[in-house]
C-alpha positions as CSV (number, residue, x, y, z in Angstrom):
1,X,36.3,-37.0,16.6
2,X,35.8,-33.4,16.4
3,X,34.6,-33.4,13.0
4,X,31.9,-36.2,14.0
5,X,30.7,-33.9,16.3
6,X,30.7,-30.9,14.5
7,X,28.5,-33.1,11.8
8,X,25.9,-34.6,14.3
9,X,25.6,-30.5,15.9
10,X,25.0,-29.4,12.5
11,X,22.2,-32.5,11.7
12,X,20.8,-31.7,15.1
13,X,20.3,-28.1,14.2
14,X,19.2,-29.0,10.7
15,X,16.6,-31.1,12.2
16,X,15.4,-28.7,14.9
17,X,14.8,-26.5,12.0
18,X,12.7,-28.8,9.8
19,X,10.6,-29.1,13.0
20,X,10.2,-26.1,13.7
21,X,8.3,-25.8,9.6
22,X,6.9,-29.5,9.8
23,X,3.4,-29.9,8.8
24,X,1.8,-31.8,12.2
25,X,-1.8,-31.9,12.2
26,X,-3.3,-28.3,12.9
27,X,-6.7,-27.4,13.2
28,X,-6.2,-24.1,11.4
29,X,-7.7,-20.6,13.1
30,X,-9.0,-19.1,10.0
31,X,-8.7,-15.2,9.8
32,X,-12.1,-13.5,9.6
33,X,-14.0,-16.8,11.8
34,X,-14.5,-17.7,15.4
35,X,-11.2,-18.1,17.3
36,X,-11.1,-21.9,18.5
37,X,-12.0,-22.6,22.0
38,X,-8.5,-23.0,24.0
39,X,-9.0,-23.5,27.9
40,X,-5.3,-24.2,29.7
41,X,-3.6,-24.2,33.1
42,X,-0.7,-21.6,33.0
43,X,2.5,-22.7,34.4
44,X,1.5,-20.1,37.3
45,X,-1.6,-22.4,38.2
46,X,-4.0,-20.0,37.1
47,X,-6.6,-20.9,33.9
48,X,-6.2,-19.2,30.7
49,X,-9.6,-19.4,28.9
50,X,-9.8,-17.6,25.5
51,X,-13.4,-17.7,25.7
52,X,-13.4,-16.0,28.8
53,X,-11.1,-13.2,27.2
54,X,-14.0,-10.9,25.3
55,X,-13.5,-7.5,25.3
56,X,-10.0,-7.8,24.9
57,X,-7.8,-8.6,22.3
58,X,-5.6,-11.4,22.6
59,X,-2.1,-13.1,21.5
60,X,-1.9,-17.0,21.4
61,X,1.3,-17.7,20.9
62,X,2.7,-22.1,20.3
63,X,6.3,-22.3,20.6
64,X,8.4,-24.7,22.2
65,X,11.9,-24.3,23.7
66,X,14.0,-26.2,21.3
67,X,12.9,-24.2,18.4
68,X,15.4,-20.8,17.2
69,X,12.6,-18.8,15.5
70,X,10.1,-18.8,18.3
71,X,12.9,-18.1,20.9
72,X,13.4,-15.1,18.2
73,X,10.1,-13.8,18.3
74,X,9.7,-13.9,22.4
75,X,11.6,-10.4,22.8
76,X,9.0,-8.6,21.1
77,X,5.9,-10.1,22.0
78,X,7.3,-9.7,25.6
79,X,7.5,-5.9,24.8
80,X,4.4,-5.3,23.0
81,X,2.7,-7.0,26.2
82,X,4.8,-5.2,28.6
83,X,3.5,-2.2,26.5
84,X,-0.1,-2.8,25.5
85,X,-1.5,-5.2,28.5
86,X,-2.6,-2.2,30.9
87,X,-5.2,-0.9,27.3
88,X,-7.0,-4.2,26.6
89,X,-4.3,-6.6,25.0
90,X,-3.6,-10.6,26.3
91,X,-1.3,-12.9,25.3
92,X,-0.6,-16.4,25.8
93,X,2.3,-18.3,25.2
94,X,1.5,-22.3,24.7
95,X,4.6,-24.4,24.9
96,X,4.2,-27.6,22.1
97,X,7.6,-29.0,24.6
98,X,6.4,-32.3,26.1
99,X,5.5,-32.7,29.9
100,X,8.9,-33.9,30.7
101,X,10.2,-30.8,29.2
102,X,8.6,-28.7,31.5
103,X,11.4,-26.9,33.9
104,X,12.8,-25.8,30.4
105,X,10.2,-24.1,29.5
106,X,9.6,-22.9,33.3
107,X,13.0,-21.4,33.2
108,X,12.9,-19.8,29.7
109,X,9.3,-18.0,30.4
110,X,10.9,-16.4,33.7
111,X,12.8,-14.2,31.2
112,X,9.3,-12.6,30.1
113,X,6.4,-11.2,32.0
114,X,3.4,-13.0,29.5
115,X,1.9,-15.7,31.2
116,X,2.6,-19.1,29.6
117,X,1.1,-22.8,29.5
118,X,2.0,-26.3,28.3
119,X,-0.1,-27.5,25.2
120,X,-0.6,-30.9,26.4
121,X,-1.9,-29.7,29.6
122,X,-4.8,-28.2,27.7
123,X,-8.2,-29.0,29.0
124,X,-9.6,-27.7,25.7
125,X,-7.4,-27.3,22.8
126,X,-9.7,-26.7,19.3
127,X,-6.6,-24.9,17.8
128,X,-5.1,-28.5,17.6
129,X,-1.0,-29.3,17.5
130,X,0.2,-26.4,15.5
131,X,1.4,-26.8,11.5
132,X,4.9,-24.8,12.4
133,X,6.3,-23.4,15.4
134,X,6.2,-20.8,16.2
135,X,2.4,-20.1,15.2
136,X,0.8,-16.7,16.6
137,X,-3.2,-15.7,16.4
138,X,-4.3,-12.4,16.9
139,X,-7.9,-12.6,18.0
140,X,-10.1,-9.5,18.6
141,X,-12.4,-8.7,21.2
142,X,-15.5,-9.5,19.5
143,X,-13.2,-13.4,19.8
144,X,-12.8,-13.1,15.8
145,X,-9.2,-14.5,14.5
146,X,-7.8,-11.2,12.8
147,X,-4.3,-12.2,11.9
148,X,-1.9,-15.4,11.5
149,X,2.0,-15.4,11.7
150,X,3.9,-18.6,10.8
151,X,7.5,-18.5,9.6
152,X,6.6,-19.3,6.2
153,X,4.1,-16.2,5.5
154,X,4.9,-13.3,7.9
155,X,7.2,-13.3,10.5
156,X,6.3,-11.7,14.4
157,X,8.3,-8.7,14.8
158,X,7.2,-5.4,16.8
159,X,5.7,-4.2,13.2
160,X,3.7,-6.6,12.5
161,X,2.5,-7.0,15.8
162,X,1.8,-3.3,15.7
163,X,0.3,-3.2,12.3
164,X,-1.9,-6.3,13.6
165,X,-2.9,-5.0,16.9
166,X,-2.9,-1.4,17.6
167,X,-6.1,-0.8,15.4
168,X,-8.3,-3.7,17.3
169,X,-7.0,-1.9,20.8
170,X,-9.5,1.2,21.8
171,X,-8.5,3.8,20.1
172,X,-7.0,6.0,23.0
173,X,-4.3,3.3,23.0
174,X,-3.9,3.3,19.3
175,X,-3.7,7.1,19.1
176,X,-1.0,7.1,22.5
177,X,1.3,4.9,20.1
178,X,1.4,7.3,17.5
179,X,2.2,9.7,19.7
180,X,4.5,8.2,21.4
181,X,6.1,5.5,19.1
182,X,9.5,5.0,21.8
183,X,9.9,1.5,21.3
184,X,7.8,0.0,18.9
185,X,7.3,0.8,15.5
186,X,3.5,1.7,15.7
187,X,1.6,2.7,12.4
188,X,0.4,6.3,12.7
């Protein structure tokens, strides 16, 4: 019996993972266009619109609970947010979990300080059901997609998010990083 186990754990996992790649049907933020319009309740009650966001850069993050590599990533967004929020930067973290699903991904976001939302709650989603999870957008202030991590192409990790970011940020906050670079990796 313990092997049975063992084998479903291991086909359970192995699923997860081809999931967590699996092609769904996105409706692709293209770097260098318009960000897609994206207007969702947080889990907090308050109304994330990206529209609403000019002047500010901003993180959109789709995960879900039951996936390893977004659970990965969520340290270092959480950081870079913690870091960057107070000199222009927002992020978003949009939970693909279904509805039922919901106190997991309730309990999982009181570990970080970025406000999150449930994907199927969205009143306005033009970013579509993600191609992979996770799936992160960097859009600029001007509300201009400037960079795309999936797990296929390039990874979230505090470079990259620093490499991404820090030069879109005004440049007092991009200057204070490489002066200060406790932390982060941020590009001089």
């Amino acid at each position: 019996m313990p092997k049975m186990r063992s084998t479903f754990w291991f086909a359970g996992v192995g699923i997860a993972a081809i999931i967590c790649g699996a092609v769904l049907a996105f409706a692709s933020a293209t770097v260098g266009n318009a960000a897609p319009a994206l207007e969702v309740p947080e889990l907090d009650g308050q109304t994330f619109n990206l529209s609403a966001q000019r002047g500010k850069v901003v993180i959109v993050n789709f995960w879900a609970t039951w996936c390893p590599p977004c659970r990965e990533e969520m340290p270092a967004l959480d950081a870079f947010y913690r870091r960057y929020h107070g000199q222009g930067l927002e992020l978003i973290g949009v939970s693909a979990d279904r509805p039922h699903d919901r106190s997991d991904v309730i309990k999982v976001m009181q570990s970080f300080s970025y406000p999150a939302a449930m994907l199927d709650d969205a009143n306005v989603n033009d970013f579509g059901t993600p191609n992979s999870l996770p799936m992160t957008v960097v859009v600029d202030s001007n509300g201009v997609v400037r960079a795309e991590f999936t797990p296929d192409q390039a990874k979230v990790t505090e470079k990259s998010l620093s490499d991404a970011v820090l030069p879109l940020l005004p440049q007092s906050s991009a200057a204070h990083a490489s002066a200060n670079p406790v932390g982060l990796n941020a590009k001089p």
